[in-house]
N, C-alpha and C positions, 0 to 999 in steps of 0.2 A: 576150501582152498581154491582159488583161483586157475582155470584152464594151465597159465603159462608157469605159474609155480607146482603144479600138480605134475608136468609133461617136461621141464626144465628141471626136474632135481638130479638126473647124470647132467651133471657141469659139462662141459665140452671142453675147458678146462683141463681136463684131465685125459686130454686126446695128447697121444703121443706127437710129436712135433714132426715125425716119418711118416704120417697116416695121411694117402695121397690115393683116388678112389679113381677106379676104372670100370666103368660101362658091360656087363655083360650084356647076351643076348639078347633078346624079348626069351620069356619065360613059358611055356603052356597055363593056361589060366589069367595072366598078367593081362596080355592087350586088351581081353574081354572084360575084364572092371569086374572079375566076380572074384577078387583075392583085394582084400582089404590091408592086408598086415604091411609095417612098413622096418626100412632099415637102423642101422646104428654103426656108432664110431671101431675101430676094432683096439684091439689091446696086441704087441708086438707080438708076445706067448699065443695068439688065438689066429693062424694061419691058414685054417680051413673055413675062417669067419664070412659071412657074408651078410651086406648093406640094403635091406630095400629102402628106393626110394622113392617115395610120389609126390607129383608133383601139382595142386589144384589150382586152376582161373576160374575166375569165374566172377559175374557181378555182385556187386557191395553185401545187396538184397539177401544176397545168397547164403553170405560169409558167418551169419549166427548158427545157422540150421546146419551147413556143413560141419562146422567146429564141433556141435554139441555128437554131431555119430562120428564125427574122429576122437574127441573126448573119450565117449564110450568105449569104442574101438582100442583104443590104447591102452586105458586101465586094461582090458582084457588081456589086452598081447602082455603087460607086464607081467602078471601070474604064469605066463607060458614058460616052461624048461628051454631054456638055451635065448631067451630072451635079455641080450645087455642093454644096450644104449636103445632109450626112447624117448626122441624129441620131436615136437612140432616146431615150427620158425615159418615164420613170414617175413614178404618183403615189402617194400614197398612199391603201390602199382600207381599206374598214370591212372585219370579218370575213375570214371566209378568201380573200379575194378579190383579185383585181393588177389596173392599169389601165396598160396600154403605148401611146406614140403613138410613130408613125414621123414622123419629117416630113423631106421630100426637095424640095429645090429644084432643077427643071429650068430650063436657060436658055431652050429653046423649048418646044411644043407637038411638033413633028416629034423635037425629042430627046427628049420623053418616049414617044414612040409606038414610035419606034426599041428604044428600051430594055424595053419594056411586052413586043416580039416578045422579043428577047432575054432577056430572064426567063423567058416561056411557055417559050421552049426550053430555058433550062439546067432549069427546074424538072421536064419532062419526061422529061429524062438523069436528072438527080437523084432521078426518084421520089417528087418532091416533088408533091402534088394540094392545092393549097389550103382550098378546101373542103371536104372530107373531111376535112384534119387540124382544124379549126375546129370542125367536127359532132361530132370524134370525141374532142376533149379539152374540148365543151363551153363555148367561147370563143364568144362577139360580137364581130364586126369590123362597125365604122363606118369608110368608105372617101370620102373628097374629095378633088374639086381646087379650090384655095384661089388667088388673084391676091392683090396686093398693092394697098392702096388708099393712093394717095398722101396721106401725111398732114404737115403745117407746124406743127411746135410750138414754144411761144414760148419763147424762148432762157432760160434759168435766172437770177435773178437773183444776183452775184457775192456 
């Protein structure tokens, strides 16, 4: 199965038409690149939900070798309890350049903390150092946690 079919089967689709994201803080763990897990869309019922989301630049060269430990990385986060929405999406960049976001929607704050250990350790076995491979393939990662801000929009005229 292909990266974008494997990481694209929660449709986005199926995002409430109210789901409108707001920016928390910077997080402990987050600025320093050693918390890999990313966010997701929320469901109106899940109001304790929360979105990480990152954000990767980085050059062309770059863009296989990053894909393939976010690959991994996500299969991972999907097994995790309290794991809903899990997608990757790109945009498109000027020049030699690629712009990847993760976004992963946790149902709690405790299941994404849960999950947050559980990644440090598989990526540990793994070999996997986040930081290091970011410095060392010359990528930027922008890291948030995002809530949803409840939004009423007026019904479409028929």
């Amino acid at each position: 199965m292909s990266l974008a079919a494997l990481l694209l089967a929660s449709s986005v689709n199926d995002r409430p038409a109210s789901t409108v994201f707001s920016q928390l803080a910077p997080v402990d763990g987050i600025a320093d690149n050693e918390d890999r897990s990313g966010p997701t869309l929320v469901d109106p019922d899940d109001g304790d939900a929360l979105f990480r989301i990152d954000r990767f630049k980085g050059p062309l060269r770059a863009r296989a070798e990053l894909l393939e430990i976010i690959r991994r990385t996500h299969v991972f986060l999907s097994d995790c309890d309290g794991c809903g929405l899990n997608l990757v999406v790109e945009r498109q960049a000027s020049g030699d350049a690629f712009v990847i976001e993760t976004i992963v929607k946790w149902r709690t704050v405790a299941a994404m903390e849960a999950a947050k250990s559980s990644v440090r350790t598989w990526q540990r076995a793994a070999g996997i150092d986040p930081q290091s491979v970011l410095a060392r393939l010359k990528v930027d990662g922008d890291f948030g946690l995002w809530t949803e801000l409840p939004m009423t929009w007026p019904e479409a005229a028929a």
